[in-house]
C-alpha positions as CSV (number, residue, x, y, z in Angstrom):
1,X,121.6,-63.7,190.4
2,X,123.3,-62.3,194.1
3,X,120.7,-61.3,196.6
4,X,121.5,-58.1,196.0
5,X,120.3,-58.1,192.7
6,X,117.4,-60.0,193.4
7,X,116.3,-57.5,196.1
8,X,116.8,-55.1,193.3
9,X,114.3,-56.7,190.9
10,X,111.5,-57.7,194.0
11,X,111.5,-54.0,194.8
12,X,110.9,-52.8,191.7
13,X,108.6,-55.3,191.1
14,X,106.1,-54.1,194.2
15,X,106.9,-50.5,193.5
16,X,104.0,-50.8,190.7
17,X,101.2,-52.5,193.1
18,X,98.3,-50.8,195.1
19,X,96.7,-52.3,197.4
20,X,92.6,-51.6,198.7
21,X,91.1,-51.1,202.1
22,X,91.6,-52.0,204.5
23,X,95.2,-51.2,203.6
24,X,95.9,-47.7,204.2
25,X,99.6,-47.7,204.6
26,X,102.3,-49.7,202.8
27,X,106.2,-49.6,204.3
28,X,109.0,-51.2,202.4
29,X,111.6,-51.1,204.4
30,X,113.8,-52.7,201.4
31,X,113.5,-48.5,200.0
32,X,114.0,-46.8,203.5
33,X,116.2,-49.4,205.4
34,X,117.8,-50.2,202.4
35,X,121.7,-49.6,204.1
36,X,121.2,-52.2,206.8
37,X,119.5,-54.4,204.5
38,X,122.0,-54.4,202.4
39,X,124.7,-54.9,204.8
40,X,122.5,-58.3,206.4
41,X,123.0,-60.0,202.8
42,X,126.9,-58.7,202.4
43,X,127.3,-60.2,205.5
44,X,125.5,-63.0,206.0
45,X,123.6,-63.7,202.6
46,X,126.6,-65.7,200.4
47,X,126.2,-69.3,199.5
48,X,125.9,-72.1,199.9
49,X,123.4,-72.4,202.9
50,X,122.0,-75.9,204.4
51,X,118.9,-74.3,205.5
52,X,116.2,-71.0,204.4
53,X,114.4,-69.7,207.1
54,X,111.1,-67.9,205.6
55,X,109.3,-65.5,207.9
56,X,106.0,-64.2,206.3
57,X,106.1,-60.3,206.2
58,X,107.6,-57.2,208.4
59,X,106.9,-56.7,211.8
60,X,106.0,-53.0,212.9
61,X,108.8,-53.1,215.4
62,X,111.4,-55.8,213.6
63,X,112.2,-55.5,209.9
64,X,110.1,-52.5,209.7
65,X,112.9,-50.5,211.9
66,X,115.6,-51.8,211.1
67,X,115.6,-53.5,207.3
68,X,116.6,-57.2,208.9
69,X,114.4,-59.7,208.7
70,X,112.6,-60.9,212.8
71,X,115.0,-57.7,212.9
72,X,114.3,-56.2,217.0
73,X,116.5,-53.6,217.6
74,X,118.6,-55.4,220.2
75,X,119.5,-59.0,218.6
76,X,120.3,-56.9,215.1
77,X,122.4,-54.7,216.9
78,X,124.1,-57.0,219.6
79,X,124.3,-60.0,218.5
80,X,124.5,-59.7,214.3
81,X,126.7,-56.2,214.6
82,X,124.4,-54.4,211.9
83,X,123.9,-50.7,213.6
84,X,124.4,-46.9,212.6
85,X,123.3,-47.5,209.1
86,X,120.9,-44.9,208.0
87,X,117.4,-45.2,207.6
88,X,114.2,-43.4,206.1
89,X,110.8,-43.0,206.1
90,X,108.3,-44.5,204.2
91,X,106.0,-41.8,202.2
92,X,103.5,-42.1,204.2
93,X,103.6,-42.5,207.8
94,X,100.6,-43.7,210.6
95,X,101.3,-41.8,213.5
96,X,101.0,-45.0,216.2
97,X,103.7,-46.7,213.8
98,X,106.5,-44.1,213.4
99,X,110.1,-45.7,211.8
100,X,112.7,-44.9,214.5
101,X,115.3,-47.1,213.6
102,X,117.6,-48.3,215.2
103,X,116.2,-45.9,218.2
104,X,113.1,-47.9,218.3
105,X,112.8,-48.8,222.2
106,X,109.8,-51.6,221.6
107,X,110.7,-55.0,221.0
108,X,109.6,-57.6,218.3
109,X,108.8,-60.4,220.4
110,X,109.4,-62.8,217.1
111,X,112.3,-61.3,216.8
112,X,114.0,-61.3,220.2
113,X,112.5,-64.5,219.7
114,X,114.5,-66.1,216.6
115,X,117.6,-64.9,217.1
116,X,118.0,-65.2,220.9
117,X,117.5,-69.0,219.5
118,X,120.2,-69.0,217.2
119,X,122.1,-67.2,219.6
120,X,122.0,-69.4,222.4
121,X,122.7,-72.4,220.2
122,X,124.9,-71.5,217.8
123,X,126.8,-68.6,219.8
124,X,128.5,-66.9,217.3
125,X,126.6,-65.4,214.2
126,X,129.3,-66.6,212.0
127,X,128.0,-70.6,213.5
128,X,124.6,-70.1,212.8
129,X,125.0,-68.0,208.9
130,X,127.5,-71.2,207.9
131,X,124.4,-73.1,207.6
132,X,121.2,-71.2,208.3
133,X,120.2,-68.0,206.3
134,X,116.3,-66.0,207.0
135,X,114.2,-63.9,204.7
136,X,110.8,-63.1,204.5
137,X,108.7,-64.1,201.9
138,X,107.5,-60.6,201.6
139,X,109.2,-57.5,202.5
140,X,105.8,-55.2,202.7
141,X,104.4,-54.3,206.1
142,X,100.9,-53.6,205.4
143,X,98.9,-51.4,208.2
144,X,95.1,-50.4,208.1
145,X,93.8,-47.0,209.1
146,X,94.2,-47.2,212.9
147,X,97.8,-48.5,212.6
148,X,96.6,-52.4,213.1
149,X,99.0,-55.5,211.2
150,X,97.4,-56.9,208.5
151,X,99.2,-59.8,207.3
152,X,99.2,-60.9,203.7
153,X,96.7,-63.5,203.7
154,X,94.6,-61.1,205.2
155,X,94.6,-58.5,201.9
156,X,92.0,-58.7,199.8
157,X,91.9,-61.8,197.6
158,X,93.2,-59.7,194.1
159,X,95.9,-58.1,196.5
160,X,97.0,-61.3,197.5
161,X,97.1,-62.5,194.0
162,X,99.3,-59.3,192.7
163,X,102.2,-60.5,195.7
164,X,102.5,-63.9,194.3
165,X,104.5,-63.6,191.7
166,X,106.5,-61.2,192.5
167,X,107.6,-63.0,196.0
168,X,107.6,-66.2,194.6
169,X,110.0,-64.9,191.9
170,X,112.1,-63.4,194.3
171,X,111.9,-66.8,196.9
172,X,112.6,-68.9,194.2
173,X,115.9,-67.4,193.4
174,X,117.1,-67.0,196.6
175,X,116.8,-70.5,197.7
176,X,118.3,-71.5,194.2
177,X,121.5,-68.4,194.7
178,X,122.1,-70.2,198.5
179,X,122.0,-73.7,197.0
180,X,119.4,-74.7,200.2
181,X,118.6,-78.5,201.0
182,X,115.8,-77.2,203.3
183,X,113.4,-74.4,202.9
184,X,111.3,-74.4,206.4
185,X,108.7,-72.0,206.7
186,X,107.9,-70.2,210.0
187,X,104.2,-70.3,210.3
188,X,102.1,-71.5,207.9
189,X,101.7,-69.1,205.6
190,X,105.2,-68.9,204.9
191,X,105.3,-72.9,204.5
192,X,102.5,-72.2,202.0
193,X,104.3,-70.0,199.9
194,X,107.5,-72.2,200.2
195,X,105.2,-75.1,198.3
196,X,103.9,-73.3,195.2
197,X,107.6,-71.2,195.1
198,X,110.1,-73.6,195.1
199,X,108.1,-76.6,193.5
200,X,110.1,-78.5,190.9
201,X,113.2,-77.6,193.2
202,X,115.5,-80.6,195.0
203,X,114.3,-78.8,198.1
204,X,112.8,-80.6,201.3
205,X,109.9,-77.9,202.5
206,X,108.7,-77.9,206.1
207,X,107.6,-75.8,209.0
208,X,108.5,-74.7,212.0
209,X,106.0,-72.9,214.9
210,X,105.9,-69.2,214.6
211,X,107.3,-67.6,217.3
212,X,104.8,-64.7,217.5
213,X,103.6,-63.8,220.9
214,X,100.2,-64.2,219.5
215,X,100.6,-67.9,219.1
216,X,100.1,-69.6,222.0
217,X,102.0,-72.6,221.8
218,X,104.8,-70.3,221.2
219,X,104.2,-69.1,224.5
220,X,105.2,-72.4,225.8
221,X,108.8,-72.6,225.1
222,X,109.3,-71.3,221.7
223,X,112.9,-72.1,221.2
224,X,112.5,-76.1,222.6
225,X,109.9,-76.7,219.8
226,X,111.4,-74.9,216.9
227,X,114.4,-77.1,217.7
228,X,113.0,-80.4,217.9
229,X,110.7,-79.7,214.6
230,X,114.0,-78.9,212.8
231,X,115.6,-81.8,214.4
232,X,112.6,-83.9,213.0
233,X,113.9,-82.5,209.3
234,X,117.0,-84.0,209.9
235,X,118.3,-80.6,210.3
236,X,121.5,-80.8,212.9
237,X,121.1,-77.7,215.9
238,X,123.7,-78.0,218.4
């Protein structure tokens, strides 16, 4: 099954779920930002790959805006040429959170981040995509009532349970469609997710350190650590 396809089923999938307070809005930018989405797997998303990258869920300011995965404006539009797609709305909108797209003038740290990495040590995007590809595990940005993140292990415990199968279908066939040696999750949660997923899989499962700003170690030279962790996988990074 192409990712395309398997974007396809995952969004249909979630289209059926509700989720309880503290949730209060639900963006998927697979529906809104489907056009650059679509254009990051064309482009980037065709096996085989060495390594999967798995980010956790939608940032406010990354994915959210601009359908791409750690997606800040700048990197998606600079470095990985995705731009001038076009791109909706969710139905319903928090006013602190607006979808701007690819006019979105606030940053993802995580973001900026991941692919300023990749960047500056692979240089080309065509380098770093021979190798490396990056999803999230789930492609919901969940926001409470004053516009606050709430990450998925944060959703109450039968809300977590309806996303499991679902993303762990969808995970599952991606890392099989790439043909991955290495499925390294970024944080823990994603790592987590990685394990129950792709279990039965000839698939080495690891973790790297998120690079959310709200992590301190990240804080402390981001980029340095994710590369020796990798390097401690046996993963090559020039």
């Amino acid at each position: 099954m192409k990712l395309r396809k398997i974007t396809d089923a995952l969004v249909a999938d979630l289209h059926a779920l509700h989720f309880a307070p503290p949730v209060e809005f639900v963006y998927n930018p697979l529906e809104y930002a489907r056009s650059p989405h679509r254009r990051y797997l064309e482009r980037y998303g065709t096996p085989r790959r060495e390594v999967l990258l798995i980010g956790m869920n939608p940032g406010p300011w990354g994915m959210a805006q601009t359908g791409v995965p750690f997606g800040a404006v700048s990197p998606v539009r600079e470095w990985l040429g995705i731009d001038g797609e076009p791109i909706g709305k969710p139905p319903r909108e928090h006013p602190k959170r607006p979808i701007e797209g690819f006019a979105c003038r606030r940053e993802e740290v995580s973001g900026v981040r991941l692919w300023g990495w990749a960047r500056d040590r692979f240089a080309t995007p065509e380098r770093f995509f021979a190798r490396f590809f990056v999803a999230n595990y789930c492609p919901l940005l969940f926001l409470d009532a004053a516009g606050r993140n709430l990450t998925p292990d944060r959703l109450k415990a039968e809300d977590r349970r309806s996303l499991l199968e679902p993303c762990d279908r969808a995970l599952r066939r991606t890392a099989e469609q790439l043909g991955v040696r290495h499925a390294i999750g970024i944080g823990a949660y994603a790592e987590q997710r990685a394990r129950e997923a792709l279990a039965g899989l000839p698939i080495e499962i690891g973790r790297i350190l998120h690079p959310s700003p709200a992590n301190p170690a990240a804080n402390r030279g981001w980029a340095a650590a994710a590369t020796r962790q990798l390097q401690d996988f046996g993963i090559r990074v020039p």
